[in-house]
C-alpha positions in Angstrom: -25.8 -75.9 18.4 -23.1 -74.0 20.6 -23.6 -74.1 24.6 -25.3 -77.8 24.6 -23.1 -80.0 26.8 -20.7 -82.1 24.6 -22.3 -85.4 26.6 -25.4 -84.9 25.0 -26.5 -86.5 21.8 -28.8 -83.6 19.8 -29.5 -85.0 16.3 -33.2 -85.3 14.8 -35.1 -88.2 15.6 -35.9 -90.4 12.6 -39.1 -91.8 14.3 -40.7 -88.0 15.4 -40.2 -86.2 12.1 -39.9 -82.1 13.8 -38.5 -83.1 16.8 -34.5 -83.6 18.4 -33.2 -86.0 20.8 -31.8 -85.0 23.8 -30.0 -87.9 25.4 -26.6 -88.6 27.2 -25.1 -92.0 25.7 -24.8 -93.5 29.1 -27.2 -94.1 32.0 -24.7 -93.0 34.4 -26.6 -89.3 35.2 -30.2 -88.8 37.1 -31.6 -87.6 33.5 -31.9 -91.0 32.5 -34.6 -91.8 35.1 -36.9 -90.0 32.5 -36.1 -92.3 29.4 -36.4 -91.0 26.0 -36.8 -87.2 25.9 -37.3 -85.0 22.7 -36.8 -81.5 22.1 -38.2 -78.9 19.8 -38.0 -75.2 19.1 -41.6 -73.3 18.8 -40.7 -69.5 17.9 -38.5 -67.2 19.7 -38.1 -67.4 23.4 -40.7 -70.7 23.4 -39.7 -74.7 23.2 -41.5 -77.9 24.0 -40.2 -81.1 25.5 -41.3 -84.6 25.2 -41.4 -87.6 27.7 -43.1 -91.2 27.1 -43.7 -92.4 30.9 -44.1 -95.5 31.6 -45.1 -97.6 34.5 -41.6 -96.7 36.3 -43.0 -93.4 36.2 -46.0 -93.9 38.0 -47.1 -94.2 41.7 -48.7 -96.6 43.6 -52.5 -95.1 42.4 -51.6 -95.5 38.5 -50.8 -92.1 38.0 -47.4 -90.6 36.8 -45.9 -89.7 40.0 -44.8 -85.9 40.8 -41.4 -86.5 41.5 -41.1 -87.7 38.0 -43.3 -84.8 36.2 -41.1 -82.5 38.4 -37.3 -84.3 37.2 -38.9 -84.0 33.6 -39.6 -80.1 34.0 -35.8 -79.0 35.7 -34.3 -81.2 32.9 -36.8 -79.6 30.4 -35.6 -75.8 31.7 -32.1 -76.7 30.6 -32.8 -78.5 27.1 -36.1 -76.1 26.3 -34.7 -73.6 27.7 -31.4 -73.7 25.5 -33.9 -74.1 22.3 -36.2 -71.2 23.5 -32.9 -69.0 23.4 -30.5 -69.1 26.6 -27.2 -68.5 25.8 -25.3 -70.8 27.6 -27.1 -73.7 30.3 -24.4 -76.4 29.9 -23.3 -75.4 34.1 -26.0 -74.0 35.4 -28.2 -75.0 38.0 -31.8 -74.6 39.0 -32.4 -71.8 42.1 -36.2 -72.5 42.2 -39.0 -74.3 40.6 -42.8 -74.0 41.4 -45.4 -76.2 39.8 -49.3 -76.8 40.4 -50.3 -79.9 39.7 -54.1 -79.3 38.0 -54.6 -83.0 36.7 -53.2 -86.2 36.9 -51.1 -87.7 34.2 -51.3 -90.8 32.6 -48.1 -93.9 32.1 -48.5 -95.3 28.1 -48.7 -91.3 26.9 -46.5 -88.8 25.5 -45.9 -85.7 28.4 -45.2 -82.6 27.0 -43.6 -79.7 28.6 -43.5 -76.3 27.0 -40.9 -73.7 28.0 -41.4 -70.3 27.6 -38.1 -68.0 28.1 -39.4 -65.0 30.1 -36.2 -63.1 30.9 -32.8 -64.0 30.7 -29.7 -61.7 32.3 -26.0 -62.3 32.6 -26.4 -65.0 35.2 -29.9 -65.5 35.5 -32.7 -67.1 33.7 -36.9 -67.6 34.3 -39.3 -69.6 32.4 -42.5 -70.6 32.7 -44.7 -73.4 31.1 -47.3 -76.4 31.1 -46.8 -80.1 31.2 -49.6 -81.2 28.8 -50.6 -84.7 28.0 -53.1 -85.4 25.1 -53.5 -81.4 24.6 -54.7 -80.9 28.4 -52.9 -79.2 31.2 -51.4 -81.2 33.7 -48.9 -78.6 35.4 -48.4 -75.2 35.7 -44.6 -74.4 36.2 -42.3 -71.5 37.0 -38.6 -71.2 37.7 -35.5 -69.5 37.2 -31.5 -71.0 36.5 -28.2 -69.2 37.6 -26.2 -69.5 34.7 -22.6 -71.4 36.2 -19.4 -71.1 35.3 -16.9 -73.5 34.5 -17.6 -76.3 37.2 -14.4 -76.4 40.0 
């Protein structure tokens, strides 16, 4: 697929039959605080992201913490975001993300994140979603990506 960063390993998984890995070969970049992350295309202008938190994830009340439900979405606005349709994300950069945290999530279960493209421009890009976890809402997210340039 044109426009994903050359760092990053797309290929199907063999273990998630549907779905696409979406992983850097190194731990040397913040994305690999959130583990293993998968990656699917659901129809024009829609994709869906996968985490597996675990109990580095989570907080000191058992809980998945925000800080890493909110790392999971920005990095799920570039990967979903590129399957749901964006031209080119491979330097851009978020310019705003809201969430509303509705329920807590659990560590030991898979996270989901859906992406929904809602308009994308020359420079500009805005999605919207839910982080889901065992078909229940979790999150409600918005936010919109400049589209970069070649970085300097």
């Amino acid at each position: 697929m044109e426009g994903i960063h050359p760092r990053i390993l797309h290929q199907p998984d063999p273990d998630h039959p549907g779905w696409w890995t979406w992983d850097l070969p190194d731990d040397l970049c913040f994305h690999d605080s959130i583990g293993k992350m998968l990656v699917r295309a659901e129809g024009e202008g829609r994709a869906r992201c996968r985490m597996f938190p675990e109990g580095r994830h989570g907080n000191l009340g058992g809980m998945v913490h925000g800080g890493a439900i909110l790392t999971f979405i920005d990095t799920a606005m570039f990967a979903g975001g590129r399957l749901a349709g964006i031209s080119d994300l491979s330097n851009a950069v978020t310019l705003d993300l809201n969430a509303q945290f509705i329920a807590p999530a659990v560590p030991g279960k898979p996270l989901d994140v859906t992406v929904e493209l809602l308009r994308e421009t020359r420079r500009l890009a805005f999605m919207r979603g839910i982080v889901e976890q065992e078909g229940e809402a979790r999150v409600a997210w918005s936010g919109c990506m400049r589209k970069g340039s070649a970085p300097r």
